[in-house]
TORVEXLO-351957 format. One record per atom (N, C-alpha, C): x, y negated, z negated; atom name; residue in three letters. Coordinates in nm, 2 decimals. Each point is the difference from the previous one (the first is absolute). Last residue first. Layout:
// residues N
<rec><c1>X</c1><c2>Y</c2><c3>Z</c3><name>CA</name><resn>ALA</resn></rec>
...
// end
This chain:
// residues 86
<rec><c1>-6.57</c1><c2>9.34</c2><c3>9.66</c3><name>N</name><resn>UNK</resn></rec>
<rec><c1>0.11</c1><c2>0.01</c2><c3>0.09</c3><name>CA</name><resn>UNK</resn></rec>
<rec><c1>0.07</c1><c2>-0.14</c2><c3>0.02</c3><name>C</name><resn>UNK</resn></rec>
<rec><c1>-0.19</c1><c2>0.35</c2><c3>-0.41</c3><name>N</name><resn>UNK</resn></rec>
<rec><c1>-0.05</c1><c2>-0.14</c2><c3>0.10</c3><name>CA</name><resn>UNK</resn></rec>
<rec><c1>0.16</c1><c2>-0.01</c2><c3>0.07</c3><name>C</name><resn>UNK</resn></rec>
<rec><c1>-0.24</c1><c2>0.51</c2><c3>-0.13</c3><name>N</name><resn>UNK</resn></rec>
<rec><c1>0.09</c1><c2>-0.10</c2><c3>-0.05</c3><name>CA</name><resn>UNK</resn></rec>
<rec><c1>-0.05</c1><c2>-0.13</c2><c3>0.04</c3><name>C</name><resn>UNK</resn></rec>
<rec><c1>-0.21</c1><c2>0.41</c2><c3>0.04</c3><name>N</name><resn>UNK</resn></rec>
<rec><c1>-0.04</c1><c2>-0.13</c2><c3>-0.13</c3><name>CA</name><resn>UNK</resn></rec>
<rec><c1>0.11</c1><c2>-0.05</c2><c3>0.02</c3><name>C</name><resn>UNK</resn></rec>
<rec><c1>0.05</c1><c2>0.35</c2><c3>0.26</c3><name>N</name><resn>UNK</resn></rec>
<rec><c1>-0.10</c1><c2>-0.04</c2><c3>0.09</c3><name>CA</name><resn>UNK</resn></rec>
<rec><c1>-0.03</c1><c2>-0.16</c2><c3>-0.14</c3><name>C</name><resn>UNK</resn></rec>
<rec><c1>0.48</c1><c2>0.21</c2><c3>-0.05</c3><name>N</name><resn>UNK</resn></rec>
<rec><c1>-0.14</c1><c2>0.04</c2><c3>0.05</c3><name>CA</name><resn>UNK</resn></rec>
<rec><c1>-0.09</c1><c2>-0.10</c2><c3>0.05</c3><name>C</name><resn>UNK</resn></rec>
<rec><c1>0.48</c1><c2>-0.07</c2><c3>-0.20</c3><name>N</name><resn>UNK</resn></rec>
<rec><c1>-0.03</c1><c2>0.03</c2><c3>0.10</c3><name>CA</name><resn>UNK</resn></rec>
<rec><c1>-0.16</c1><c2>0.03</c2><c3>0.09</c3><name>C</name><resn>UNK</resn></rec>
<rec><c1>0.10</c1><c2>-0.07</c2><c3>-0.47</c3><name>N</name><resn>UNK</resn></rec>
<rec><c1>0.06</c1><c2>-0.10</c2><c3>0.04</c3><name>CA</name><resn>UNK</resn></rec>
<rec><c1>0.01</c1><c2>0.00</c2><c3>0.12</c3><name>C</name><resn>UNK</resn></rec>
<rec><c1>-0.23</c1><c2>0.32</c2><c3>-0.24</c3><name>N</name><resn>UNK</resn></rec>
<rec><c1>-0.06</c1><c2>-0.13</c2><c3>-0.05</c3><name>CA</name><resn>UNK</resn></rec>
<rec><c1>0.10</c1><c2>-0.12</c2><c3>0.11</c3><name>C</name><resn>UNK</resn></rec>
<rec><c1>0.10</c1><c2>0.45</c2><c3>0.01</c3><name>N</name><resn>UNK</resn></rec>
<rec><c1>-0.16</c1><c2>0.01</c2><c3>0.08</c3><name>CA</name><resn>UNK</resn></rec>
<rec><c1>-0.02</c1><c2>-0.16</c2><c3>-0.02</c3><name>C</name><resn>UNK</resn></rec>
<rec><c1>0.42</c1><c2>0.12</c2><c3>-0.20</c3><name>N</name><resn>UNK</resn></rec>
<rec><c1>-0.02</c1><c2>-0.01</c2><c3>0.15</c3><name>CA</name><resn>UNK</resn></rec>
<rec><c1>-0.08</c1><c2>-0.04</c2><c3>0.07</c3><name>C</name><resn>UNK</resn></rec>
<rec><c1>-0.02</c1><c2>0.09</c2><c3>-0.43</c3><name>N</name><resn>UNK</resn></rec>
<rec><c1>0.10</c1><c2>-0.10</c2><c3>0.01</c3><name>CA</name><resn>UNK</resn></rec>
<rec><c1>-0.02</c1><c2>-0.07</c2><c3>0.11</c3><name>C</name><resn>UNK</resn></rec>
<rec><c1>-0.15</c1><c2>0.39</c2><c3>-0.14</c3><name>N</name><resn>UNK</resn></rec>
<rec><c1>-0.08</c1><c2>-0.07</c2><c3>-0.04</c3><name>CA</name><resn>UNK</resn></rec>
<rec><c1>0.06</c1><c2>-0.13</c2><c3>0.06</c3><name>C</name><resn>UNK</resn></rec>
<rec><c1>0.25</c1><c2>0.39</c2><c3>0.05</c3><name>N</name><resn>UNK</resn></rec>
<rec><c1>-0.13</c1><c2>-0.04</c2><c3>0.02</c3><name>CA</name><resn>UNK</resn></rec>
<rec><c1>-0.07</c1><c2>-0.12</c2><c3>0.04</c3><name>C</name><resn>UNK</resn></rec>
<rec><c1>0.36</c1><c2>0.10</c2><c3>-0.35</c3><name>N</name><resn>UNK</resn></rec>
<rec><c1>0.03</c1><c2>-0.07</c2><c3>0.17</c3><name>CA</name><resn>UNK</resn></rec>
<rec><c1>-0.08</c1><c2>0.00</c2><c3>0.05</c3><name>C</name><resn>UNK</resn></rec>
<rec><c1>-0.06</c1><c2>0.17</c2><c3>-0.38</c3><name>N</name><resn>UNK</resn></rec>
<rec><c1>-0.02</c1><c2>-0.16</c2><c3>-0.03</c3><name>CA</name><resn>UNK</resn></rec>
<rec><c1>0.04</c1><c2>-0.03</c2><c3>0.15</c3><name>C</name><resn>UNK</resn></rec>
<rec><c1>-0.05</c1><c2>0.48</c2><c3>-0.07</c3><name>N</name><resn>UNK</resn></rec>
<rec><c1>-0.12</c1><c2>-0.07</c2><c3>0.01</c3><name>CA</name><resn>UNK</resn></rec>
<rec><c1>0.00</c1><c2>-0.17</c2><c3>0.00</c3><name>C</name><resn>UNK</resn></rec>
<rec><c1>0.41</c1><c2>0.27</c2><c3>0.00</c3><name>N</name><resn>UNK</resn></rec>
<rec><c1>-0.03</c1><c2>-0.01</c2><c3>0.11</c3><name>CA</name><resn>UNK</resn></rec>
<rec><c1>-0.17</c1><c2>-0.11</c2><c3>0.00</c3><name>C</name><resn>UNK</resn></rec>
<rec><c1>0.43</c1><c2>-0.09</c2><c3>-0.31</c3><name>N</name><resn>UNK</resn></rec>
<rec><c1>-0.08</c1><c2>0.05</c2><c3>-0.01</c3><name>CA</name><resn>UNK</resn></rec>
<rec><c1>-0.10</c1><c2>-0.01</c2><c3>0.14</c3><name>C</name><resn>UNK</resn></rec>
<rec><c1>0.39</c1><c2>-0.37</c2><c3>-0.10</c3><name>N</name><resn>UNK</resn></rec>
<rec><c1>0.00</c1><c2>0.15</c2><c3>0.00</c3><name>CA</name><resn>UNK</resn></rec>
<rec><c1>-0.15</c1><c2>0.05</c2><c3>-0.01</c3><name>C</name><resn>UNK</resn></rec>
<rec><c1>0.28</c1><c2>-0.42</c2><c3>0.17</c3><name>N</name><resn>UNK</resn></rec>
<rec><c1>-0.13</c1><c2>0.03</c2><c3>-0.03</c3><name>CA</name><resn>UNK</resn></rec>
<rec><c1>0.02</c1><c2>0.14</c2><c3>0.01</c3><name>C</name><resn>UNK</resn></rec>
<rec><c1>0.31</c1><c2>-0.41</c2><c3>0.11</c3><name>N</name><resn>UNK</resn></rec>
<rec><c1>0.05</c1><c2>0.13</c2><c3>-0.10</c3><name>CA</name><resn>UNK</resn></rec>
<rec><c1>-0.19</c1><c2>0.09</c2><c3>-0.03</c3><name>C</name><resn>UNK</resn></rec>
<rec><c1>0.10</c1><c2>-0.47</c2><c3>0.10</c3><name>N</name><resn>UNK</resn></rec>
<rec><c1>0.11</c1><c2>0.03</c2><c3>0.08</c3><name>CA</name><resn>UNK</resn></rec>
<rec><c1>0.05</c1><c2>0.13</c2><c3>-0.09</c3><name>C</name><resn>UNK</resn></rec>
<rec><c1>-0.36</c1><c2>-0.38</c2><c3>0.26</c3><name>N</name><resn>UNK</resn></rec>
<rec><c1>-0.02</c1><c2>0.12</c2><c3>-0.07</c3><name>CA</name><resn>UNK</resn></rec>
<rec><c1>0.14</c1><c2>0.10</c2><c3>0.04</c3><name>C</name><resn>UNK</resn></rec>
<rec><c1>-0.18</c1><c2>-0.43</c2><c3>0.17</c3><name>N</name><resn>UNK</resn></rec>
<rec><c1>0.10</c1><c2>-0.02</c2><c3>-0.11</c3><name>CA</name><resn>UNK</resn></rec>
<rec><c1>-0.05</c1><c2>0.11</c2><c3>-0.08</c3><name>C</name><resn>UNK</resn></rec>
<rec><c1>-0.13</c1><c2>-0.10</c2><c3>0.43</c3><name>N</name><resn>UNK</resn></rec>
<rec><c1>-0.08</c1><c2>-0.03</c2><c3>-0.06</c3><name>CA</name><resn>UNK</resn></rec>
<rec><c1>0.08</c1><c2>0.03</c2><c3>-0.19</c3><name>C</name><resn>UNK</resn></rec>
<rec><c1>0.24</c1><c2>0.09</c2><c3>0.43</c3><name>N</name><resn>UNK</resn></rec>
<rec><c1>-0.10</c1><c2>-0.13</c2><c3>0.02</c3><name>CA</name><resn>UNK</resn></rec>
<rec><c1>-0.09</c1><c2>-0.04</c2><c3>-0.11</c3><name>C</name><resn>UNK</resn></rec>
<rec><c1>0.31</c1><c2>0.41</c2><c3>-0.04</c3><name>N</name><resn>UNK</resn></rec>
<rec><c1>0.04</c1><c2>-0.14</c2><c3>0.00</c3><name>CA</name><resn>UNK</resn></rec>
<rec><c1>-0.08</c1><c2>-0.11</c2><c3>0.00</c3><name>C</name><resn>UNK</resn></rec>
<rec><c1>-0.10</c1><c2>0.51</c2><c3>-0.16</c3><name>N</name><resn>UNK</resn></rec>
<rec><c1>-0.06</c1><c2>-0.10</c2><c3>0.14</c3><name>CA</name><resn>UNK</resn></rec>
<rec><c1>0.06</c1><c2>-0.14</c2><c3>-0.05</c3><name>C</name><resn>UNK</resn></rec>
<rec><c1>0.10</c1><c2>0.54</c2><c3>-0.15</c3><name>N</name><resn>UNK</resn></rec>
<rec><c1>0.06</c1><c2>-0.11</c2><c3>-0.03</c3><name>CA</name><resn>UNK</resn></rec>
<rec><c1>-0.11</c1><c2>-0.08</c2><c3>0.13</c3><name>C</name><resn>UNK</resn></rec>
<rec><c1>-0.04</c1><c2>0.49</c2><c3>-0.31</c3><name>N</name><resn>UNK</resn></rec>
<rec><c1>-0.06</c1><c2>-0.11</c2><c3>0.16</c3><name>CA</name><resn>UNK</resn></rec>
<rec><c1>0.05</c1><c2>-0.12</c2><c3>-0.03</c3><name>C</name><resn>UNK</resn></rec>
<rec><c1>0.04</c1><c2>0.56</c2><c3>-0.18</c3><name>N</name><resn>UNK</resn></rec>
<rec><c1>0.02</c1><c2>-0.15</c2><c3>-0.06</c3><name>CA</name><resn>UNK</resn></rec>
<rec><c1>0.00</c1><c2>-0.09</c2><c3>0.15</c3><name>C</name><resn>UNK</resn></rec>
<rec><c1>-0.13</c1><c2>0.56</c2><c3>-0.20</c3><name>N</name><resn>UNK</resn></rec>
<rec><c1>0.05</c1><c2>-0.14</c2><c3>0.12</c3><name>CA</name><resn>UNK</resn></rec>
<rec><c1>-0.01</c1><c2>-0.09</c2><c3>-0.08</c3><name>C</name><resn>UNK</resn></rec>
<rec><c1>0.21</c1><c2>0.30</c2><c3>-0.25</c3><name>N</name><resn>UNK</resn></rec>
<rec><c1>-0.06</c1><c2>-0.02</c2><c3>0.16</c3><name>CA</name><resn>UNK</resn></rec>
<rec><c1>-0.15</c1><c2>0.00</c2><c3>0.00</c3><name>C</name><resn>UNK</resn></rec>
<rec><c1>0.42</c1><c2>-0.04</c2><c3>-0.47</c3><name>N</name><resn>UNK</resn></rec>
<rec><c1>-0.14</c1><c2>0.05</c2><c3>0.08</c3><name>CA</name><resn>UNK</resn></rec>
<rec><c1>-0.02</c1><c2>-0.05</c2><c3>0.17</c3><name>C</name><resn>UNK</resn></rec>
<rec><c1>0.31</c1><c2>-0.15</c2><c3>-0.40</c3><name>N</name><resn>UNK</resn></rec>
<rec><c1>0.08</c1><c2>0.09</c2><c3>0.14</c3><name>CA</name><resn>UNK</resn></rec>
<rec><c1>-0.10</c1><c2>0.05</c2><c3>0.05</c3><name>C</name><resn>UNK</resn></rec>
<rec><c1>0.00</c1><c2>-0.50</c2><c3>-0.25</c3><name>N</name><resn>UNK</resn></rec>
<rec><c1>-0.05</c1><c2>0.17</c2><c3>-0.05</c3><name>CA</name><resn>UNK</resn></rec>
<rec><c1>0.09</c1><c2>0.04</c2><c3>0.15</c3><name>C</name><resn>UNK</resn></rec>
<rec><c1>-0.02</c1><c2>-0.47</c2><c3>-0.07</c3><name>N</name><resn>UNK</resn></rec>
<rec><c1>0.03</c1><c2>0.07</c2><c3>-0.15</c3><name>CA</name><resn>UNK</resn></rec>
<rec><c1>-0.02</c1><c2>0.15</c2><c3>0.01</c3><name>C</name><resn>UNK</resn></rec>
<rec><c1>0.00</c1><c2>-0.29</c2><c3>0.46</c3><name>N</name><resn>UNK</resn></rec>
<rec><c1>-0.13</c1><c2>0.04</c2><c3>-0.10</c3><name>CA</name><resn>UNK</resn></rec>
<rec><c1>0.01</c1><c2>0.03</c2><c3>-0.15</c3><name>C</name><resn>UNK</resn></rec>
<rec><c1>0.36</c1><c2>-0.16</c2><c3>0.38</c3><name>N</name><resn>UNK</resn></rec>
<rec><c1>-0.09</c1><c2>-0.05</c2><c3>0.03</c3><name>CA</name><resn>UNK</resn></rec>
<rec><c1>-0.13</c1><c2>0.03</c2><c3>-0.11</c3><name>C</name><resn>UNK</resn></rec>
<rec><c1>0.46</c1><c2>0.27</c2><c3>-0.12</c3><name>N</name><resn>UNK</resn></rec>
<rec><c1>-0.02</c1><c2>-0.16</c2><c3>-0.02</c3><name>CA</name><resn>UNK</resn></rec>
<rec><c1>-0.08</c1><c2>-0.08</c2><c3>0.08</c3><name>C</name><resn>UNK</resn></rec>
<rec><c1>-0.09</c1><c2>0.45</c2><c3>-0.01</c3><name>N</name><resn>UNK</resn></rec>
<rec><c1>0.05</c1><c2>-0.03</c2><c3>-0.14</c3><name>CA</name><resn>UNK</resn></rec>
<rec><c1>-0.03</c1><c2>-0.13</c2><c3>0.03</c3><name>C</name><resn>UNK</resn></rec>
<rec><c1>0.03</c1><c2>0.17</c2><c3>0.41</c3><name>N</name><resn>UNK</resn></rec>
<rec><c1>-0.09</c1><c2>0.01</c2><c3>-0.03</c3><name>CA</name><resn>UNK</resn></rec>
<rec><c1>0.00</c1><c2>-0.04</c2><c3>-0.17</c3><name>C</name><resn>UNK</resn></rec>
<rec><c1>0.38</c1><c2>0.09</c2><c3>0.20</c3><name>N</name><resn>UNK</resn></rec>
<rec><c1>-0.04</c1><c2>-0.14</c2><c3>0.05</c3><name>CA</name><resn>UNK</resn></rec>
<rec><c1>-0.13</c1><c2>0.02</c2><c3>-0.01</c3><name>C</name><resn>UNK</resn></rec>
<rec><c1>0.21</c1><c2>0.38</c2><c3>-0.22</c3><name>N</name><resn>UNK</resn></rec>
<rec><c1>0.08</c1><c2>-0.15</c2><c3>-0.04</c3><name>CA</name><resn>UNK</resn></rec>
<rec><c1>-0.07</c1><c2>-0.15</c2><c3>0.06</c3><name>C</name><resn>UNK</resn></rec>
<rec><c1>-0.03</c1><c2>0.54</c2><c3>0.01</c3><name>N</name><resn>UNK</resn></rec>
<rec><c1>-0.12</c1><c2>-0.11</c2><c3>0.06</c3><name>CA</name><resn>UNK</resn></rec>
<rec><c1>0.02</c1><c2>-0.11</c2><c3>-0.07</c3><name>C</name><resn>UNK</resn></rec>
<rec><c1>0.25</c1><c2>0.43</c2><c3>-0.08</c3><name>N</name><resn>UNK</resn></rec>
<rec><c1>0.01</c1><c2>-0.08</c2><c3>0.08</c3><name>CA</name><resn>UNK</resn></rec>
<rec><c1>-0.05</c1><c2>-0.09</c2><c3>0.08</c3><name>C</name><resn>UNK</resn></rec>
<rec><c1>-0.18</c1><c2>0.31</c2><c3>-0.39</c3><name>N</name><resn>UNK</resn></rec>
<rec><c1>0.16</c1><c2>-0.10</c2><c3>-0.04</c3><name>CA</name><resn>UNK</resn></rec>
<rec><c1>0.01</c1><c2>-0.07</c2><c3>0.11</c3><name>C</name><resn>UNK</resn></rec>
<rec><c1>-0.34</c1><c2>0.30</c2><c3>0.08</c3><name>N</name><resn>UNK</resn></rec>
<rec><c1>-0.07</c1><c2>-0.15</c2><c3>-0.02</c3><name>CA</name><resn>UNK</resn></rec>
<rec><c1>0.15</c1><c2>-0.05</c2><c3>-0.03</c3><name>C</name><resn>UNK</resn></rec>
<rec><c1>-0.05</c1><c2>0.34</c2><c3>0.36</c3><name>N</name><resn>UNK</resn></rec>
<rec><c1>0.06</c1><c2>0.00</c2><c3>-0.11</c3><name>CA</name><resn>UNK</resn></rec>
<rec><c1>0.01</c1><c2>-0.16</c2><c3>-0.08</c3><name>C</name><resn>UNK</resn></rec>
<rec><c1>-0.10</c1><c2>0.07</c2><c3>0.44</c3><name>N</name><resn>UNK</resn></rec>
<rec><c1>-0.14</c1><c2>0.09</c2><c3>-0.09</c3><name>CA</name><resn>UNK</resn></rec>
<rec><c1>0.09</c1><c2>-0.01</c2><c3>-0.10</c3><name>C</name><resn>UNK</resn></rec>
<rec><c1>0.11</c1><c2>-0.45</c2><c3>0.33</c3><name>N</name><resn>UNK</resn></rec>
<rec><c1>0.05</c1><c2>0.18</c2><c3>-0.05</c3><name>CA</name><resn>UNK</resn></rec>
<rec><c1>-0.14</c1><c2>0.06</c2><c3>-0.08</c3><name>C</name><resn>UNK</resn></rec>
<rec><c1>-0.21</c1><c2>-0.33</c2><c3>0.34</c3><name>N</name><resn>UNK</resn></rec>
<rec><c1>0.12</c1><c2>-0.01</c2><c3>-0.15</c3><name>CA</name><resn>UNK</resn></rec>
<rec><c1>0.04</c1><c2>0.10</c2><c3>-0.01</c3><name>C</name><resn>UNK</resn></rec>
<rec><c1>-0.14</c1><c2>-0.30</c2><c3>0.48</c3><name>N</name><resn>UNK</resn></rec>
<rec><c1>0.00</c1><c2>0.15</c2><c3>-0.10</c3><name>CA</name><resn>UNK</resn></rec>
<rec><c1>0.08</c1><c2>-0.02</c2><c3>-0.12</c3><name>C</name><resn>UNK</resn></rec>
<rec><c1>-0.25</c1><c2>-0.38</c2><c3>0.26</c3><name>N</name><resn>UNK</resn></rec>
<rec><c1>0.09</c1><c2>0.01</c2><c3>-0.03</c3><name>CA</name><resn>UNK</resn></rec>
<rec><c1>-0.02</c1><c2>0.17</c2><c3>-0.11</c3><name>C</name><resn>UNK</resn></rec>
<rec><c1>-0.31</c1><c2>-0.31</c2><c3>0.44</c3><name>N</name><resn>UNK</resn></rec>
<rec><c1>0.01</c1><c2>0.06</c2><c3>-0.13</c3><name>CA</name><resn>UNK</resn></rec>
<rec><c1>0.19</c1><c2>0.05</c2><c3>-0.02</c3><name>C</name><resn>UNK</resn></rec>
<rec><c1>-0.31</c1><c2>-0.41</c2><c3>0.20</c3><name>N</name><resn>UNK</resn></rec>
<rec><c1>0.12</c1><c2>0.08</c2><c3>0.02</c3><name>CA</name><resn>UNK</resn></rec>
<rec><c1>-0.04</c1><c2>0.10</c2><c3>-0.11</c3><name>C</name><resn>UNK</resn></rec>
<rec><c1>-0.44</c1><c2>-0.24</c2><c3>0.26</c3><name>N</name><resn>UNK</resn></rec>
<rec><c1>0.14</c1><c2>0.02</c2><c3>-0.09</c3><name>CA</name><resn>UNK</resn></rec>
<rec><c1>0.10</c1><c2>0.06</c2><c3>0.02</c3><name>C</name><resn>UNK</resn></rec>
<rec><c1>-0.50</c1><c2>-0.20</c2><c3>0.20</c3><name>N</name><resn>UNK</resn></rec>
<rec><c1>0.11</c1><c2>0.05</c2><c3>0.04</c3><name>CA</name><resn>UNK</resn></rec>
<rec><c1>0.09</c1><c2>-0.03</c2><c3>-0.10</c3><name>C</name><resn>UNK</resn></rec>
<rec><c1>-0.53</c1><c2>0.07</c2><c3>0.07</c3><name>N</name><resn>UNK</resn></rec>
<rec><c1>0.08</c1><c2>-0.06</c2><c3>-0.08</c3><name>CA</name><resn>UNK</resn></rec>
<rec><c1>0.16</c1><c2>0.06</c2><c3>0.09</c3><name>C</name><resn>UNK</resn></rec>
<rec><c1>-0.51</c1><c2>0.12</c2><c3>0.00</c3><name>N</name><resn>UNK</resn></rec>
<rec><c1>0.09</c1><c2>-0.02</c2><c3>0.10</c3><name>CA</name><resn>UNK</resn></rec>
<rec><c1>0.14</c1><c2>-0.11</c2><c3>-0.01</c3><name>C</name><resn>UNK</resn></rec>
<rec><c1>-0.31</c1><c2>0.25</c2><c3>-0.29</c3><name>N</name><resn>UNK</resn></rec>
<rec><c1>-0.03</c1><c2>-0.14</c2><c3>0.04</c3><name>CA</name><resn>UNK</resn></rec>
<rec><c1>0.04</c1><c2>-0.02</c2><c3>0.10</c3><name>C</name><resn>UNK</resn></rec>
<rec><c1>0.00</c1><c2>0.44</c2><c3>-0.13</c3><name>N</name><resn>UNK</resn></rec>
<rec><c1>-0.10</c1><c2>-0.04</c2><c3>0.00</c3><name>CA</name><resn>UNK</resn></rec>
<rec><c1>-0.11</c1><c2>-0.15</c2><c3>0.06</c3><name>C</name><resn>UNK</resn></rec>
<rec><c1>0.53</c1><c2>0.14</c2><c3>-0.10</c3><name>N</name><resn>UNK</resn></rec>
<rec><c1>-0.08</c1><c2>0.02</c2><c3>0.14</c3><name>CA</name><resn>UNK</resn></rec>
<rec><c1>-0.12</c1><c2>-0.04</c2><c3>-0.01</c3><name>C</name><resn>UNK</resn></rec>
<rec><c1>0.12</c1><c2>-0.02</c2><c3>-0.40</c3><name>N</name><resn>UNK</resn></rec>
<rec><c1>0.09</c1><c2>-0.13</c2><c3>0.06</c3><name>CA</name><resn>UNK</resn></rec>
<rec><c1>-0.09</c1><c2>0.05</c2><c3>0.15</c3><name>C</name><resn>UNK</resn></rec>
<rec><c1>-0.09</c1><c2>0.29</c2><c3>-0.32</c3><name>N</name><resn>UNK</resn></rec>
<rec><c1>-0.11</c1><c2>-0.15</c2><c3>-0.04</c3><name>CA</name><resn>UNK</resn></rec>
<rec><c1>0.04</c1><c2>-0.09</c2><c3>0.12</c3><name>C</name><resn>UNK</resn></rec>
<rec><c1>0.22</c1><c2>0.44</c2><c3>-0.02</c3><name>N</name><resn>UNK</resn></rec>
<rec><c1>-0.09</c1><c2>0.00</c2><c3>0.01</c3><name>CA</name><resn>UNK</resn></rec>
<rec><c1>-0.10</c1><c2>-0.10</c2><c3>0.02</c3><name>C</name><resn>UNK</resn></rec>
<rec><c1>0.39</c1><c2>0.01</c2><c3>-0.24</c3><name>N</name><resn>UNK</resn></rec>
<rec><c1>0.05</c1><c2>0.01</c2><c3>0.16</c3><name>CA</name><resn>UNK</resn></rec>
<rec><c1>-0.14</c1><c2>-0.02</c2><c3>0.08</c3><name>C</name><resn>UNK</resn></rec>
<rec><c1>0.01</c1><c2>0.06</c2><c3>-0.50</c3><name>N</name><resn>UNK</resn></rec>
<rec><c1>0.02</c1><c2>-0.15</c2><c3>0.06</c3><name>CA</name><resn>UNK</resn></rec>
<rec><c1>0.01</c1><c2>-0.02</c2><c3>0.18</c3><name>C</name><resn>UNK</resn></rec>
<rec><c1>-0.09</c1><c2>0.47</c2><c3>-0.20</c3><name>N</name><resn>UNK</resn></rec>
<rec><c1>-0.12</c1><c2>-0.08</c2><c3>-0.01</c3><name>CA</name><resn>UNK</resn></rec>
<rec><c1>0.02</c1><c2>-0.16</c2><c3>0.04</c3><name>C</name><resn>UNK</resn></rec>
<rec><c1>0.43</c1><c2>0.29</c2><c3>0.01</c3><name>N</name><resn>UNK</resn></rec>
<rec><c1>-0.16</c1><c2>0.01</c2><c3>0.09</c3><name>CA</name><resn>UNK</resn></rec>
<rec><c1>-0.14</c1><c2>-0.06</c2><c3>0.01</c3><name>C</name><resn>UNK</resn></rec>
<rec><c1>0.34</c1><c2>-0.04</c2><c3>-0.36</c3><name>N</name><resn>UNK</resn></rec>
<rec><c1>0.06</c1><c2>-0.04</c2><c3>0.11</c3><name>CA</name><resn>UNK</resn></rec>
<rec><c1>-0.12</c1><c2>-0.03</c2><c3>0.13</c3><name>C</name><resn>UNK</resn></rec>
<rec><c1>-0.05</c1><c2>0.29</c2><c3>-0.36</c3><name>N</name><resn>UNK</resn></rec>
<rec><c1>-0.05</c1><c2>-0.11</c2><c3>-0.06</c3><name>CA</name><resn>UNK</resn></rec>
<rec><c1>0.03</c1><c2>-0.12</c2><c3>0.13</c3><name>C</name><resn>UNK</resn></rec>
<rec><c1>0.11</c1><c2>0.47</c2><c3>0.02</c3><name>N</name><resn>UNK</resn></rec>
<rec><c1>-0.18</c1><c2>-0.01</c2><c3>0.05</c3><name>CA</name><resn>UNK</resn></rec>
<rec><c1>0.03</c1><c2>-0.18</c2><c3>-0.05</c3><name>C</name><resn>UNK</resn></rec>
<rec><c1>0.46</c1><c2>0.25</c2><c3>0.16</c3><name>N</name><resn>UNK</resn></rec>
<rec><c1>-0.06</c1><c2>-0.09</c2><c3>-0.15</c3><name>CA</name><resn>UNK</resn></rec>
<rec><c1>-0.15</c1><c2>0.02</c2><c3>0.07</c3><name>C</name><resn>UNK</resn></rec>
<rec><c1>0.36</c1><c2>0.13</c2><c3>0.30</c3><name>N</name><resn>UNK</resn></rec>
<rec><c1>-0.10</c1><c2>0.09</c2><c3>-0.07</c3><name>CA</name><resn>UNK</resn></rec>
<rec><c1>-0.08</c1><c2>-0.02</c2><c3>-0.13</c3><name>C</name><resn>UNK</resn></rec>
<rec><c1>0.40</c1><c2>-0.31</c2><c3>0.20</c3><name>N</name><resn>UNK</resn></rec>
<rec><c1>-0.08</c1><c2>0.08</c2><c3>0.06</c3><name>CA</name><resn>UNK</resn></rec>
<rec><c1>-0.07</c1><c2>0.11</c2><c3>-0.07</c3><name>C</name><resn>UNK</resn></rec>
<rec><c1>0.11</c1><c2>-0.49</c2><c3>-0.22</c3><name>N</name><resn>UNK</resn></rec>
<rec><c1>0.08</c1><c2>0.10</c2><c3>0.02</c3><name>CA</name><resn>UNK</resn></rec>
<rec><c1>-0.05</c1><c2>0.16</c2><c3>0.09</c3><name>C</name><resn>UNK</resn></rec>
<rec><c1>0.05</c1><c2>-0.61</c2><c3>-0.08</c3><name>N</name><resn>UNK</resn></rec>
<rec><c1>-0.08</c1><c2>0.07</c2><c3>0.03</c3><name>CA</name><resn>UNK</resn></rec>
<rec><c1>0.06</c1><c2>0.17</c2><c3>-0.06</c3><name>C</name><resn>UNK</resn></rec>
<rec><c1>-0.05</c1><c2>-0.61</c2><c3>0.06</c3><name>N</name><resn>UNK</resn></rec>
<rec><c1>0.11</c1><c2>0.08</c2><c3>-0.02</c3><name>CA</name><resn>UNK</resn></rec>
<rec><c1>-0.06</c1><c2>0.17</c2><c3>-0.07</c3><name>C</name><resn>UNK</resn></rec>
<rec><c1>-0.10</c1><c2>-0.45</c2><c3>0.29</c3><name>N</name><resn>UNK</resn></rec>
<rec><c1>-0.10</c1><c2>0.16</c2><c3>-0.07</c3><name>CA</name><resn>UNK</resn></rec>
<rec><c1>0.12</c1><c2>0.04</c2><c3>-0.02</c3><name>C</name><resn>UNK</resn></rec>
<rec><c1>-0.10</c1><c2>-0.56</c2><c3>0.20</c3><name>N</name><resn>UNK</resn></rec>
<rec><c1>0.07</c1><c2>0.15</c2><c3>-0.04</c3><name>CA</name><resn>UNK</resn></rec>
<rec><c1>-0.05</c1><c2>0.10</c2><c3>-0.08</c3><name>C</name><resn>UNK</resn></rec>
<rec><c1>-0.17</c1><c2>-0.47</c2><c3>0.33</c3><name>N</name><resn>UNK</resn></rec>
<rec><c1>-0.02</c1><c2>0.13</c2><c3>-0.10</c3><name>CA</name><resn>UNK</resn></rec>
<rec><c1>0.13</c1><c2>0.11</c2><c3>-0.01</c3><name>C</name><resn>UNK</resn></rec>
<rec><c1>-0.09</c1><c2>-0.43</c2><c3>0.30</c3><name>N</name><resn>UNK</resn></rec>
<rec><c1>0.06</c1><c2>0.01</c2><c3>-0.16</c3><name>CA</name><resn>UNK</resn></rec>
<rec><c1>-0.03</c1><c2>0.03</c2><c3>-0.09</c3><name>C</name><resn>UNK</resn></rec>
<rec><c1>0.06</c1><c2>0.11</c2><c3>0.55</c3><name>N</name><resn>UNK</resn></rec>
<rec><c1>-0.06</c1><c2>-0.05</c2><c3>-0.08</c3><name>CA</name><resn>UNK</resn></rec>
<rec><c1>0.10</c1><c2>-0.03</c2><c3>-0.14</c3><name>C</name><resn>UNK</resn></rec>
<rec><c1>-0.01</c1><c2>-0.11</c2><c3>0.56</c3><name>N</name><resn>UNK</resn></rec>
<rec><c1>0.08</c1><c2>0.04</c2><c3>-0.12</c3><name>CA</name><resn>UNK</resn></rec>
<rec><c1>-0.09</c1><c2>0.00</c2><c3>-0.13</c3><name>C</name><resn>UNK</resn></rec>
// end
């Protein structure tokens, strides 16, 4: 079970690039589709302040709203990758 969520939206590149990092790692998440119509991204609003995609929720590590694709990234590489401590 993991305790990554993606809350996500199909044909976003920004999305893709996070999707991208996670496989990459071999990482296992839920992803969660948002309406395309930002008004209705109500549950994305209230985990992040913004209605933007993607946004990465990781319970375990008390990350509970991380928007912007390049900070997820980084996020990931750093906390999952090959530099993490195990």
């Amino acid at each position: 079970m993991s305790n990554l969520t993606l809350y996500e939206l199909p044909g976003c590149p920004y999305c893709a690039k996070v999707t991208d990092a996670i496989k990459a790692l071999d990482l296992e998440y839920e992803s969660v589709e948002v309406p395309s119509s930002h008004a209705e991204r109500d549950e994305v609003e209230a985990i992040s302040g913004q209605t933007g995609v993607p946004v990465l929720v990781d319970e375990e590590n008390g990350v509970d709203g991380m928007a912007e694709s390049s900070d997820i990234v980084a996020y990931l590489e750093e906390t999952y990758g090959d530099g993490a401590e195990a």
